[in-house]
N, C-alpha and C positions, 0 to 999 in steps of 0.2 A: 261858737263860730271862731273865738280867737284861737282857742285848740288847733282850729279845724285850717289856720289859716298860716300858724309856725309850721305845723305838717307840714304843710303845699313847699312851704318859701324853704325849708329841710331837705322835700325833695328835688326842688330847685335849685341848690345848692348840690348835692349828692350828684343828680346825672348831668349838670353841667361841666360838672369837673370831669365825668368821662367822659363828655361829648369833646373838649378841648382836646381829650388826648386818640378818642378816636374813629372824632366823627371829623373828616377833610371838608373843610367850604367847599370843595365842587361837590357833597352830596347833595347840596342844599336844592341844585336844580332836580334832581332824581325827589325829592319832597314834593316840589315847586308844582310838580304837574298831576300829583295825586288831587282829586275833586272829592272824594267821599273818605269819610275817617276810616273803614277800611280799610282800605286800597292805601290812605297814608300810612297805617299802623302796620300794613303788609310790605310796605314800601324795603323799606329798612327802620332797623333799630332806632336808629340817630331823628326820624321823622316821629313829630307827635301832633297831636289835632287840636284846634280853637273849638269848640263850638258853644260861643256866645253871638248867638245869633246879632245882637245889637253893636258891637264890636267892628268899628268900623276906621280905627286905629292899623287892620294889619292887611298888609298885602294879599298873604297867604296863608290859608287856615290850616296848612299842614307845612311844616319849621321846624327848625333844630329849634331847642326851648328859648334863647338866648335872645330868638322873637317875638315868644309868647309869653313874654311876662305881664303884659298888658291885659292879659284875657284869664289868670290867675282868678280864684279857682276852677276855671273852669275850660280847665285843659284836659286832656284823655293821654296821659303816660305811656307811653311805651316799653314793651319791656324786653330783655337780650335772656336768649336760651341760657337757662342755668343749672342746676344740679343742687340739693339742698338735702344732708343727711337724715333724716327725721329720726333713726333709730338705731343703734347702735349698739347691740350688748355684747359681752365679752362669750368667749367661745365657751361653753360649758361643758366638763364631764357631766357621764351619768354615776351616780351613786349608789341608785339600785333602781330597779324597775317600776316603779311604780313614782321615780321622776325623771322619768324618759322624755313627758309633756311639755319638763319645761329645760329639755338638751338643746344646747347651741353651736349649730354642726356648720351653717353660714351666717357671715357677716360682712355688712351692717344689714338690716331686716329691711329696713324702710327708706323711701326717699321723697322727695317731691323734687318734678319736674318740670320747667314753665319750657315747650315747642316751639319755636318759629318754623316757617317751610323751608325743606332743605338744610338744615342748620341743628347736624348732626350733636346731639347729647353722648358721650361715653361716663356709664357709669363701671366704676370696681368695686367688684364685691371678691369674697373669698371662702373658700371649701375647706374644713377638716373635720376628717371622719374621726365620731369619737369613739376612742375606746368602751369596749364592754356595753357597746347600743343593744338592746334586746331583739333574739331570733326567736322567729316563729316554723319552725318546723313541718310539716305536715308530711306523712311518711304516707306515701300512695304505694301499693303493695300488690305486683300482681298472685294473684292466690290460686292460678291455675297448676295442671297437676305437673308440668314440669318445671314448675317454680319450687314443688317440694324440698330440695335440698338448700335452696337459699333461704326460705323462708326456715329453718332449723336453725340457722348460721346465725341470722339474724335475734331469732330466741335465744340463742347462748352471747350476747355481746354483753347485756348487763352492765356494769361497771365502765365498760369499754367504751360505749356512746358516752355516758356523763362525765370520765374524764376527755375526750374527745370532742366534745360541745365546751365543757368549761374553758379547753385550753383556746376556743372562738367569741367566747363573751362568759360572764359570769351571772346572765341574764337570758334565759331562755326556755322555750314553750315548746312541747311535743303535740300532735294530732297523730290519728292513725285512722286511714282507710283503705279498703280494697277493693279490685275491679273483676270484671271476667270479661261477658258481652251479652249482648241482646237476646231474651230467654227465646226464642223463636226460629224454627225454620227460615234458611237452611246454617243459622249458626249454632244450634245445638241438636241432637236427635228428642223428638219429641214421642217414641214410644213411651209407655209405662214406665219399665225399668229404668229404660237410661234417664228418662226425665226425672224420677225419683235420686238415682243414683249414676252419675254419666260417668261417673270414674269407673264402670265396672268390668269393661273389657280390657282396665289397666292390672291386670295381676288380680282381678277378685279384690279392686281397694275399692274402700267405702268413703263418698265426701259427700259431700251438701249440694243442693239444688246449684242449675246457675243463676246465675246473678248478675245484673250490670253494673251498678254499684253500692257499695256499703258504706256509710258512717260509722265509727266503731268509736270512738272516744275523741271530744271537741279539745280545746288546747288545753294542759295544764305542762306545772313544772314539776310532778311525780313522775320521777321516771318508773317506777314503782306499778305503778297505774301504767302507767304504756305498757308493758313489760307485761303485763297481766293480760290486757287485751291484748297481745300480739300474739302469746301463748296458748288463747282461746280461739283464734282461727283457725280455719280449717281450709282444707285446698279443696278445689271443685273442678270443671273441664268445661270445652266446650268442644268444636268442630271442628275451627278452620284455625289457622295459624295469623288470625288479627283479631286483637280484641277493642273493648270499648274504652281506653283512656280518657281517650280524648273529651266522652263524655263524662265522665268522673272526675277531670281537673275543670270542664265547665260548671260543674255541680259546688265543687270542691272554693269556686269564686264565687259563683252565683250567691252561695248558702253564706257566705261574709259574715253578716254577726251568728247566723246562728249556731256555728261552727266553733267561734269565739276570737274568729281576729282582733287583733287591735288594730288601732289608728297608729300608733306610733311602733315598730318594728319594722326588722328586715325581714320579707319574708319568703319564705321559699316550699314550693311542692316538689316532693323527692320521686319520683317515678322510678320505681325497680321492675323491672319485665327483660321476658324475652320473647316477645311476638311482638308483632307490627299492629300499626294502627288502623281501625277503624275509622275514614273519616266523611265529610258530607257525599250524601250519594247514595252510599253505601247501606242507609237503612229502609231507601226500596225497596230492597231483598226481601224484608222482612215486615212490609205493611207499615214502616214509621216516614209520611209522608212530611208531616209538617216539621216548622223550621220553629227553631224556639227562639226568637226572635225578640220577645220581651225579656230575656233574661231571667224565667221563672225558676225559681228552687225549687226541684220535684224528691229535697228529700223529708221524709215525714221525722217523726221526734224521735221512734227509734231508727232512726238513722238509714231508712231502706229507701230506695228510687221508687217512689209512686207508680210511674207510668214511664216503665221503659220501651215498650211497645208504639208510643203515639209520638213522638218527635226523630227527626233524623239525626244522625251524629254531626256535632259542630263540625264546620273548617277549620282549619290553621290559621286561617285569618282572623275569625271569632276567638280561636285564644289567645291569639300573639293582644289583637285590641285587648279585650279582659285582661290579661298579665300586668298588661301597661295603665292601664285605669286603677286595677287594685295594688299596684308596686307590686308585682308579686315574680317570683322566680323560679325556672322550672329549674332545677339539677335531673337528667336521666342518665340512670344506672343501667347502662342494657349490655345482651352478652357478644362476646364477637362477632359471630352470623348475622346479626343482625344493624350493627353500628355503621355500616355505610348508608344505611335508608334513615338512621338519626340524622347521621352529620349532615347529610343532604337536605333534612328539614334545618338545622339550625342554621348554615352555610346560609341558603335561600330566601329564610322568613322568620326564624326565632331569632337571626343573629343575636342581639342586644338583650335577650330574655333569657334565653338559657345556655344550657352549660352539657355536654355529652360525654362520659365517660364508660370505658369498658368494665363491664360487671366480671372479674375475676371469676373461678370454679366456687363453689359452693358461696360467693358474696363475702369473701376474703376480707378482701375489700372496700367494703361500702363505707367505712368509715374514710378514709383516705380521701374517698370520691367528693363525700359529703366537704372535706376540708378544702378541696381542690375547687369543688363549686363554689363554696363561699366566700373564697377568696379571688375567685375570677368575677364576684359580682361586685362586693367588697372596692376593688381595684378599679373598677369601674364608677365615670361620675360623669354624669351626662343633664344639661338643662334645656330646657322648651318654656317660649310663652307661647299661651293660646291667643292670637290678634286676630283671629278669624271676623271677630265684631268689630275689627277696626280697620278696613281694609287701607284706611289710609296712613298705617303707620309699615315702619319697615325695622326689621329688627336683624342683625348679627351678631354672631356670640366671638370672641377671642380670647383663648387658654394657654397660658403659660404652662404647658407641661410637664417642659424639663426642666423647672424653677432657673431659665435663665434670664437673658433681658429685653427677652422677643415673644412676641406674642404672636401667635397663630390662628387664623378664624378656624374654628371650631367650635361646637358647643359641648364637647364631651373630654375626658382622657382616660386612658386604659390604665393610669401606671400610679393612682393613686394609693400610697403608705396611710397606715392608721397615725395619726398624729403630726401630721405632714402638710400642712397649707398647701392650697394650689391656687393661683389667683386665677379668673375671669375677668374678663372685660364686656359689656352688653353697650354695643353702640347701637341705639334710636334714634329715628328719622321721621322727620313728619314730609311724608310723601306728597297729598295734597292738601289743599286747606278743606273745613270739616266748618262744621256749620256748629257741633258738641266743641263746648268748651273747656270741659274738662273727663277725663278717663281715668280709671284703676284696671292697670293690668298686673298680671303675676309670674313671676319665673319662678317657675319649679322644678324639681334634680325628680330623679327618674327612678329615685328606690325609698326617698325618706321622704319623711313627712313635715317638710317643711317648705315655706316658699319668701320669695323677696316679695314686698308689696312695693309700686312705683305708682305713684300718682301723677297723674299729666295734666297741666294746664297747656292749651290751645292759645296763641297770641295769631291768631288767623282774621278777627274781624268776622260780621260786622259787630261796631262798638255799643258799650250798655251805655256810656256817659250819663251815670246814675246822681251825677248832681243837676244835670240839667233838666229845666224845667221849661216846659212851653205850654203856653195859655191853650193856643190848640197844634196838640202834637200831629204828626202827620201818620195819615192811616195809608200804610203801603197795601197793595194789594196781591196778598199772599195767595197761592206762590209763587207769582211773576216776583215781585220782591221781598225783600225784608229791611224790617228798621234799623235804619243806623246812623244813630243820636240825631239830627234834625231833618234829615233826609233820607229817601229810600236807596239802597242798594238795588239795583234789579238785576234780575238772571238772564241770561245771553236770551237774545232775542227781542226783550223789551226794553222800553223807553218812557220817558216820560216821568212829571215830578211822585206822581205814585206807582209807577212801573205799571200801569195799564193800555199804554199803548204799541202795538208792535212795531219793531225800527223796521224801516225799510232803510236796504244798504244803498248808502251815496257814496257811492266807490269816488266819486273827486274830493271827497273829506279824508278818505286816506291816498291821496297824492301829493308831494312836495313839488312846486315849481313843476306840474305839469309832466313829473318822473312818474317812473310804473307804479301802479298799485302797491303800498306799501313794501317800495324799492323791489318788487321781486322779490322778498323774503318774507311773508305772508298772508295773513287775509283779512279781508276788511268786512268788520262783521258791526251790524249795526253803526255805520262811519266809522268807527274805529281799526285802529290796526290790532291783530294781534300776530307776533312773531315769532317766527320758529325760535327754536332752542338754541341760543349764542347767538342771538341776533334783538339789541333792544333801540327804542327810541321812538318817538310817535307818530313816524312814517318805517319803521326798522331797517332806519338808515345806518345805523353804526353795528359791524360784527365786535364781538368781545370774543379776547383771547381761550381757547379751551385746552383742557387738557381730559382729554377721553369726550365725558360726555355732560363734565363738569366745566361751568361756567367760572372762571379766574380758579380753576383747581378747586371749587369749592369749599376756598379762602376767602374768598372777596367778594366785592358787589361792583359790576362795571356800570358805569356812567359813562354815558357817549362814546362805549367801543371801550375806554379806558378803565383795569381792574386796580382798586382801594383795597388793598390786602388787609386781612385781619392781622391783629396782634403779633409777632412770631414769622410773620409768614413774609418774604421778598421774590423780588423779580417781576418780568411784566404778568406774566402768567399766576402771581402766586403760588408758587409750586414748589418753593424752595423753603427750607423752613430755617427763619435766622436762629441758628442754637448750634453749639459746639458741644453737646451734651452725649451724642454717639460719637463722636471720636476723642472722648478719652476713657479709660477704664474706672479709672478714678478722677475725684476733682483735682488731686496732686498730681495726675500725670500730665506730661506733653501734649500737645495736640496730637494725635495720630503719630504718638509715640515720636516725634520731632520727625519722621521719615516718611512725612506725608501733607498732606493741603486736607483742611475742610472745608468742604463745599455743599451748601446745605444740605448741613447734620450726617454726612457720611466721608471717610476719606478717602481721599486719590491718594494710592503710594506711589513711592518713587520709584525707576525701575530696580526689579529685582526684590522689593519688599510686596511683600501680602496679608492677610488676617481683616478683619473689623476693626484694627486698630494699626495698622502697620508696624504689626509686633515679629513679623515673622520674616526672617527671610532662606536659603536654599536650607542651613542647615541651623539655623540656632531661631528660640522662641525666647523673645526678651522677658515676658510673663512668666513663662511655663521657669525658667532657669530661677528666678525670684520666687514663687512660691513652692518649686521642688526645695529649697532649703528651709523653709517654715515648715514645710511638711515632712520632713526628713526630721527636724528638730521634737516636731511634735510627736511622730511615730518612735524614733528614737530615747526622747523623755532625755535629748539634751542640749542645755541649757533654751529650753525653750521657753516665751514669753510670750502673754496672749495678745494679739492683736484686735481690741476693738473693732477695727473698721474689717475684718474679716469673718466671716459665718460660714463655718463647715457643717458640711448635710451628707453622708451615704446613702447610698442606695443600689439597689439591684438591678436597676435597667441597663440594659447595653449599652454602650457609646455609639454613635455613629461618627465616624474618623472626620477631625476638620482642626481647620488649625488654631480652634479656640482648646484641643485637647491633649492633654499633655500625660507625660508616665514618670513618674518618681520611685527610684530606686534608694531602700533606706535597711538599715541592717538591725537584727536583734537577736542576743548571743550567738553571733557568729553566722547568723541565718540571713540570705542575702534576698529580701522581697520587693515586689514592683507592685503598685496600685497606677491604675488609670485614675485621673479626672478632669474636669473643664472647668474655667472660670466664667464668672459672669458678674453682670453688674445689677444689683440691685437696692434701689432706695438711697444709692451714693454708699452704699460698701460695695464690696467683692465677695460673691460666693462662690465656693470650692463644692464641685460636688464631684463625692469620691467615690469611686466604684469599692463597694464591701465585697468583692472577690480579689484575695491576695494572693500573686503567685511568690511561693518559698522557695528556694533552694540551699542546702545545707552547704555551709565551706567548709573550706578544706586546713588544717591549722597547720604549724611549722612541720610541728613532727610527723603528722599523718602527708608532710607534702615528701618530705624525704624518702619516708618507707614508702610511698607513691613510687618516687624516681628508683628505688634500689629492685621495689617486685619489678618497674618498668625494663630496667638494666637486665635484671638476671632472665626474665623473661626473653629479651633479643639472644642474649647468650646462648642461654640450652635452645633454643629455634637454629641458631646456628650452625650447635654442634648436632642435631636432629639432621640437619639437611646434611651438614658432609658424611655422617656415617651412612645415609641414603647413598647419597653419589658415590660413596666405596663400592656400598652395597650393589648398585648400578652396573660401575665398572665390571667387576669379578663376572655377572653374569654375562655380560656380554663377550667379552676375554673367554670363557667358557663354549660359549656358543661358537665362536670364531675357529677353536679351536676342533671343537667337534665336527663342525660343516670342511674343514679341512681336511679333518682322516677321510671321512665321508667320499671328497672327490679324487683323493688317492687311492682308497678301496675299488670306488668306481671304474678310475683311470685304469687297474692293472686285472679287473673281472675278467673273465675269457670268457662269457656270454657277450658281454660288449662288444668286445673286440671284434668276434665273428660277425656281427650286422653288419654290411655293406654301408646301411647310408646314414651311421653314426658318425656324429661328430661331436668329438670334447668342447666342452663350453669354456675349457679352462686356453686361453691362448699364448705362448709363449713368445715374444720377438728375442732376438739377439742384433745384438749392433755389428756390425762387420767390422767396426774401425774400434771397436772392444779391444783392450790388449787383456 
């Protein structure tokens, strides 16, 4: 007991000291009027409950502590939404495949977290894909007979895939199977012959029965063994220009261990074809009515489809779901003719699963496609919790991206680097109160096998008050109420000390001085008020300030119309957040670059200045001109010195133009290069992240600039003397002509066929002046 009694006076001590800093005396009326420990413990933070029944020392059984020390131990604490690490390990490589189990691709793992209602928890966690994680291949193969030339291509690659996979991880598993379509009218001819051999109106070529789908070799990493079975196949035919993939990748999940996936890899089904799919509907045709709806494996141990005849071919929705349950990824290899009716499935309904590339002539190509796939999945990082079982909670995801200092609600990004952090943000909300006290949900990323565990404690009421004891406790009657510590809680509708009697409404209990029904702003339910949304008090006589559809900016807690802002947070509204911390770039810089005001947490510039910092104005970047000379120094390798508080990062993505982005031009042997990047602020440094595409252009040196001006010189010259031998040449001819057309109308003039015509006239006209001497 004395143990039990330093605690108490410990914790007494502990939340006093925050209540002084941020519990306001006018909460104490918002405590004042809670009746059940509940409703006090719902109240606010700052509210905690008596319940020593004999205790006849206090006013009010629900108080800041600072009243309740008289009723020690046997008060019911309160407690403020918190956040608590549980787990934490360092990001791990993998070292070979067989400790993939214990790779550490997020962190931290674990958390616990204590809910109040509305009173938002953000936790950060963070992403890096590790180098050399293990791939699961599985090579789906169409085997029809105008696949004959890729499927040779693919025989001869050899060496070519395993340095081709190596250079994607150093850790990886091959499968191989193949498809056709459903042995039956009207997708194949079922006479003798062609059912025996359906290739044989192709040239007198001889293949194999058809077939819906085959197993041919589960995973290993001989490529040896692939290569072998791939060699052993043979091409087959069938009718119509769609075949059955679509069932053969449901097969292909379905069959999960028995094929040999693991739990821990990336995994991907490679689809090579060039026919269209078969998909639900489609196997009416052919007598397969039913839906396979349990998810049965119908392949037997050598590897053959049982009963291709009795089920219809899945949807695209039944694979998209399957892909995403088993992490799994389609890459499809198909040929040009046919690649607008892929993209239109991926476009529409694979987006986020698969990947469509053009199958080059004879599968040129496949390896390419295969790198192209893997690194479009690779690049991708996407999280989901499942709260379907908790509908009262609410969940957002926010992604730093562009590793800058802003966060965007998202739960995915496209542009992740192997070895390259990307931080998340997962803000939770406890929507409404829950009667569970405590919950385990999980955030999990959408290709690895791994997840965050978060634990939630509920501070919603009603209370256990598990030290107290009563000679006879009270028996509420469930489910009109439930217990809470010496008194029943009861559910709308009922009344009464064990909630067995039904209330009837006295609308003049929710009237103030003979005013409307709780003021005109809600309803009066069992006497009671209850109030609309921004509207509190026990007639809902006082509005509190809103912003959207939050009450004090859902900062605060209003008391009589009036908001108590949290920590951080100013103004009547809370809506303004006291911090100077977005307008500066660094903690050494100016407020808003000196050329601006902060005004909660963002700046006003002055006219003529702009940026997130009032770094910028019409034509100079105060930033950008300060680190193009570190980065000039450092590209250059002169005299440059490392700057602690700055972290440079490359990368391949685009820029999108703004005025956090900047271009530096810096020279090496004579070579004049520009690199783009942006700055940002992270953790209280500055990071530079630099575009890894440089554009070069070679200069020009002393002497190559002269012999420049001399070919430039002698070049105008002979142009010069070109054109006047022209214009001689010019002259002469025309002088020639001139002269010629002259004889011409002399000859003319003195003809005697001329002359004799009557109604001739010379064109040639001569005047004379009279006053001529």
């Amino acid at each position: 007991m004395q143990y039990l009694t330093i605690l108490i006076q410990f914790i007494f001590i502990v939340l006093e000291s925050y209540a002084q800093e941020d519990c306001p005396n006018q909460l104490r009326l918002l405590c004042h009027e809670q009746t059940t420990c509940g409703g006090c413990i719902q109240a606010h933070v700052c509210c905690h409950w008596c319940y020593e029944n004999s205790n006849t020392s206090l006013d009010f059984r629900c108080d800041f502590l600072d009243a309740l020390k008289t009723c020690a131990p046997y008060v019911q604490f309160n407690k403020q939404s918190a956040m608590t690490i549980i787990e934490d390990l360092d990001f791990k490589e993998i070292a070979d495949d067989q400790d993939v189990v214990s790779a550490v691709q997020i962190r931290p793992q674990k958390f616990n977290l204590v809910l109040r209602k509305n009173d938002p928890i953000n936790i950060t966690f963070t992403y890096k894909a590790a180098k050399n994680y293990p791939l699961e291949l599985y090579f789906l193969g169409d085997l029809s007979h105008s696949m004959k030339p890729h499927l040779e291509t693919l025989k001869n690659l050899g060496d070519s895939l395993s340095n081709s996979l190596n250079s994607l991880t150093r850790h990886y598993k091959l499968a191989f199977g193949s498809f056709l379509d459903k042995p039956g009218m009207p997708f194949i001819w079922t006479d003798s012959e062609k059912l025996e051999n359906p290739c044989k109106t192709e040239d007198n070529a001889v293949c194999e029965q058809t077939y819906l789908f085959k197993h041919s070799l589960s995973f290993t990493n001989n490529t040896d063994e692939f290569f072998s079975h791939l060699n052993n196949s043979k091409v087959s035919a069938n009718v119509d220009d769609m075949d059955g993939a679509l069932e053969a990748i449901f097969q292909i999940l379905v069959c999960n261990g028995q094929f040999g996936w693991s739990d821990y890899a990336r995994k991907i089904i490679l689809l090579s074809t060039d026919s269209l799919l078969h998909t639900e509907g489609d196997g009416f045709l052919v007598g397969a009515v039913k839906v396979n709806r349990k998810e049965i494996c119908l392949v037997d141990q050598e590897g053959d489809h049982t009963d291709p005849l009795k089920y219809d071919y899945p949807s695209l929705g039944q694979i998209k779901s399957l892909l995403r349950k088993h992490k799994t990824n389609l890459i499809v290899a198909v040929t040009p003719n046919k690649k607008i009716a892929y993209d239109r499935m991926e476009r529409d309904i694979l987006e986020q699963e698969a990947f469509v590339g053009v199958l080059e002539e004879n599968s040129k190509n496949i390896l390419n496609l295969v790198r192209k796939g893997f690194y479009d999945f690779i690049r991708q990082v996407k999280f989901s919790a499942n709260i379907s079982h908790a509908p009262e909670l609410d969940i957002k995801f926010f992604g730093n991206c562009e590793n800058g200092d802003s966060f965007n609600e998202t739960s995915g990004c496209q542009n992740v680097l192997e070895d390259q952090p990307i931080n998340f943000i997962m803000q939770i909300t406890l929507k409404e109160n829950t009667d569970k006290r405590e919950e385990i949900i999980f955030i999990r990323e959408q290709n690895i096998n791994e997840n965050l565990e978060v634990n939630l404690e509920y501070v919603t009421g009603p209370c256990e008050c598990q030290n107290y004891k009563a000679v006879n406790p009270m028996q509420c009657n469930e489910p009109n109420g439930k217990q809470d510590c010496h008194s029943c809680l009861c559910s709308p509708g009922w009344t009464g000390p064990t909630c067995s009697e039904e209330c009837n409404d006295n609308i003049e209990m929710c009237r103030k001085d003979n005013e409307r029904v709780c003021s005109g702003q809600g309803d009066c339910i069992c006497g009671k008020c209850q109030c609309s949304n921004g509207v509190v008090g026990p007639f809902c006589e006082f509005t509190c300030p809103m912003l959207g559809n939050e009450i004090c900016s859902g900062h605060g807690t209003c008391v009589e119309g009036v908001c108590f802002c949290e920590k951080g947070y100013v103004k009547d509204d809370c809506s303004c957040q006291d911090s100077t911390d977005k307008c500066r770039l660094t903690p050494e810089s100016a407020i808003c670059n000196g050329k601006g005001v902060c005004e909660c947490n963002a700046c006003q510039c002055e006219e003529g200045f702009s940026g997130s910092y009032c770094q910028t104005d019409k034509l100079y970047n105060t930033y950008c001109t300060y680190y193009d000379n570190y980065l000039r120094a450092y590209y250059e390798k002169d005299n440059f010195t490392v700057n602690d508080n700055l972290v440079l990062n490359e990368t391949n993505d685009e820029f999108s133009k703004g005025s956090d982005v900047c271009s530096v031009i810096y020279y090496i042997n004579r070579t004049r290069c520009t690199r783009e990047y942006y700055y940002s602020k992270v953790d209280n440094k500055v990071q530079l992240i630099i575009s890894n595409k440089e554009y070069c252009l070679v200069t020009i040196g002393a002497m190559s600039t002269v012999l420049g001006i001399a070919v430039f010189v002698l070049t105008i010259l002979v142009g010069l003397i070109l054109l006047l031998v022209r214009k001689y040449q010019i002259h002469r001819a025309e002088l020639a002509e001139f002269k010629k057309f002259h004889a011409d109308q002399i000859a003319l003039k003195n003809s005697s066929s001329v002359k004799s015509n009557p109604i001739y006239r010379s064109p040639v006209s001569e005047f004379y002046n009279p006053m001529a001497k």
